[in-house]
N, C-alpha and C positions, 0 to 999 in steps of 0.2 A: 241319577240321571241328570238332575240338572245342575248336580258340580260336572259333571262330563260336558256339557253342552255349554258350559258357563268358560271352563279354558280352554275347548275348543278356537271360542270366540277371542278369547286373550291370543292365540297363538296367531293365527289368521290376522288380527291388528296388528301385531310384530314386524312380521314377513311382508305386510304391506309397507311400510314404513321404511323398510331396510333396505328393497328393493326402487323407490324412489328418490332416495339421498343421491347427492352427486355434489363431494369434495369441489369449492371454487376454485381451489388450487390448481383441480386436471385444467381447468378452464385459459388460463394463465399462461402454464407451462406452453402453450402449442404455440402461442402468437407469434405472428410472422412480424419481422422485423420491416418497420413504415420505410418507403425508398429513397427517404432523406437521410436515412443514416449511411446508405449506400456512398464511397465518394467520388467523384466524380473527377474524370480522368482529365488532365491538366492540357491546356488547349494547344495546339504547336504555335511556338513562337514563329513569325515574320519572317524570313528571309531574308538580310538588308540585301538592296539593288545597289547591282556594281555601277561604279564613278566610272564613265566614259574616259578612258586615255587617250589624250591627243596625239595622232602619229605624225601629225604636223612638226616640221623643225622654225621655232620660233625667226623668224626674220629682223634683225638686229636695224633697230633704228640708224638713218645714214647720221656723220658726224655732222655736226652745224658748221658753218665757215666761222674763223676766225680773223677777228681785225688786228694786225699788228699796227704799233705805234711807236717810233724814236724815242728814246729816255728826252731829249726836249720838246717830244711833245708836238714837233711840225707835221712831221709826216707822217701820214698813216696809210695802210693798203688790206683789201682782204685778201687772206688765202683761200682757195680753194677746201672745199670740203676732204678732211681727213689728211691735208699738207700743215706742214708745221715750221717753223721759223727759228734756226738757232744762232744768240747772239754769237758775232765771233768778233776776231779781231780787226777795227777797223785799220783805212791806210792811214799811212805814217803821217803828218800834217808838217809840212812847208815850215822853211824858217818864218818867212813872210807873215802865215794864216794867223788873223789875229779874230778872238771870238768864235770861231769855229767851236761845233760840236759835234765830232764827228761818231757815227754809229755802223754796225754793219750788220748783216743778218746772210745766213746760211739759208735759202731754202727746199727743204726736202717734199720729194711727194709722198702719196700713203703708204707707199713702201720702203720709205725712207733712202731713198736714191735724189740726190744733189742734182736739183734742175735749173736754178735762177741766185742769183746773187744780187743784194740791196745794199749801195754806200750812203751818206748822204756826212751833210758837211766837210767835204773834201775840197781841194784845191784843185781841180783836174781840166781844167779850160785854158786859155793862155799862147795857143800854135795856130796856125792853118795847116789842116792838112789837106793838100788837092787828090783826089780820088778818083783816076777816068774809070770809066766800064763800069761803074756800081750795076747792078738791077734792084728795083724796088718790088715785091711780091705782094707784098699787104702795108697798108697804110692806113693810121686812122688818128684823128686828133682828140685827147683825152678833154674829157667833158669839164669844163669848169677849172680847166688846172691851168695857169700861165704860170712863164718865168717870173725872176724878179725885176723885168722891165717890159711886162706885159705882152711878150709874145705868148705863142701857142704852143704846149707841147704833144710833140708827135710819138704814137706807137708806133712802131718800123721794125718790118722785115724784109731785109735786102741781103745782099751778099755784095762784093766786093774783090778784084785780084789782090790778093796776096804777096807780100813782096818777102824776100827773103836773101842773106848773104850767099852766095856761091863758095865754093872750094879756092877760088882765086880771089875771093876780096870782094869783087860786085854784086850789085844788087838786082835781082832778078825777079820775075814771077814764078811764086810755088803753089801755082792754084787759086781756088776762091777762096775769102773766107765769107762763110754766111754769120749771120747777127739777128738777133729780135731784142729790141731795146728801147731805149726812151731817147729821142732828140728835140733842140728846141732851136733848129736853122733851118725849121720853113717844112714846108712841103716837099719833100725831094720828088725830082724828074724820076718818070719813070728808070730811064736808061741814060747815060752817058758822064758826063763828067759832076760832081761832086765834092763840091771845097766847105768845107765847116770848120770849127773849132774843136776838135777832139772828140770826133764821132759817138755817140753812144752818152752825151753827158747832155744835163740839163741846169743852165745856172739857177740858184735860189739866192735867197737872202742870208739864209744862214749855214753859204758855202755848195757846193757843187754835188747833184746825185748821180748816181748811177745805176739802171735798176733793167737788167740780162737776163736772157738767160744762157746757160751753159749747153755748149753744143758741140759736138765733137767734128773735128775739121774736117773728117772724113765722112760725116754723116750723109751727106748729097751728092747722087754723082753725075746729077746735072742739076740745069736750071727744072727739067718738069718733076724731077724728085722732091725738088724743095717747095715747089706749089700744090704738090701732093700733098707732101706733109700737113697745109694749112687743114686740111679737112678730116687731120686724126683730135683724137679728144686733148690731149697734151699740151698741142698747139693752142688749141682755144679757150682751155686753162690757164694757160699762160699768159693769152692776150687777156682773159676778165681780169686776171689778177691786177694787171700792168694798168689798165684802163682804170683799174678800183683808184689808183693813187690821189691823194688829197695833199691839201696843202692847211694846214691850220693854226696858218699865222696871219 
């Protein structure tokens, strides 16, 4: 009886014991994975912002005037902004002309169309020529500029009859001729007779200028045409330039 009751008791302490174990390992296996191991989705780059495009058309700086100046150095004039100035061949110089230096210039406006002509050390004074009927339109006396015996030189637009040969030998009127130039015999009357020294020229020291412009003979078809003209921009380009003239001797 009491080996019976004795592993009774052994068997019942077994079955306890077996029944409370619990492998660490099952412990282990389940763990949920911490959410730092999880990675983490990469953030969206920026957008760059678009560079505004100017639909502006850039405006082109205007040209600067330029000052032209004789290879000796006396005279000088500005051009008009975007006109240009091309040496050319001066006139033929006199047996007489002694010390002369003479120069010439071509000049063009911005689009390169022949508006005015510049001589200087020429020999071109020397006659009377009497002139009735001139008309004078615009006058004005260049600031600071005398000849080479201290008169004044005049900017002038005037015109003039025109004389010309006939089919028989004589000498006729064919029209006006109009003129904007430089002269240095005074003030001219408005209207009537006009005697100078070779119209259009102004004496220096170092020989005779000449400074036009080019004008087509046909250009005016009366006197109120060519007073019109003074109030286009051309005109008055013409006069700054002509007024620009210096003397730097």
């Amino acid at each position: 009886m009491c080996a019976l009751v004795l592993a009774s008791a052994v068997l019942l302490t077994a079955c306890g014991a077996e029944t409370s174990y619990e492998p660490a390992a099952s412990k282990s296996a389940t763990a949920t994975p911490s959410a730092s191991a999880t990675p983490s989705a990469a953030a969206p780059s920026a957008t760059p912002s678009a560079t505004p495009v100017s639909t502006e058309t850039p405006v082109p700086e205007p040209a600067a005037p330029v000052t032209v100046t004789t290879p000796n150095g006396l005279h000088s004039f500005t051009l008009p902004a975007g006109w240009s100035a091309v040496p050319t061949e001066p006139l033929p110089m006199l047996a007489h002309s002694v010390g002369l230096s003479p120069a010439a210039f071509n000049i063009l406006d911005s689009s390169g169309n022949p508006v005015a002509k510049f001589e200087s050390g020429a020999d071109l004074h020397g006659s009377v020529v009497p002139s009735p009927g001139h008309v004078v339109y615009d006058a004005q006396e260049l600031p600071g500029y005398t000849n080479k015996i201290g008169m004044p030189v005049y900017f002038q637009f005037e015109s003039r009859p025109g004389f010309g040969e006939t089919a028989s030998g004589s000498i006729a009127a064919t029209g006006r001729k109009y003129a904007v130039q430089l002269d240095d015999d005074g003030m001219p009357d408005a209207t009537g007779m006009d005697t100078g020294t070779a119209h259009g020229t102004v004496s220096m020291s170092d020989g005779d200028i000449r400074f036009e412009a080019l004008i087509d003979p046909g250009a005016f078809a009366d006197d109120a045409a060519a007073q019109a003209w003074i109030q286009t921009d051309i005109y008055q380009q013409l006069k700054a330039m002509m007024l620009s003239l210096t003397y730097n001797g």
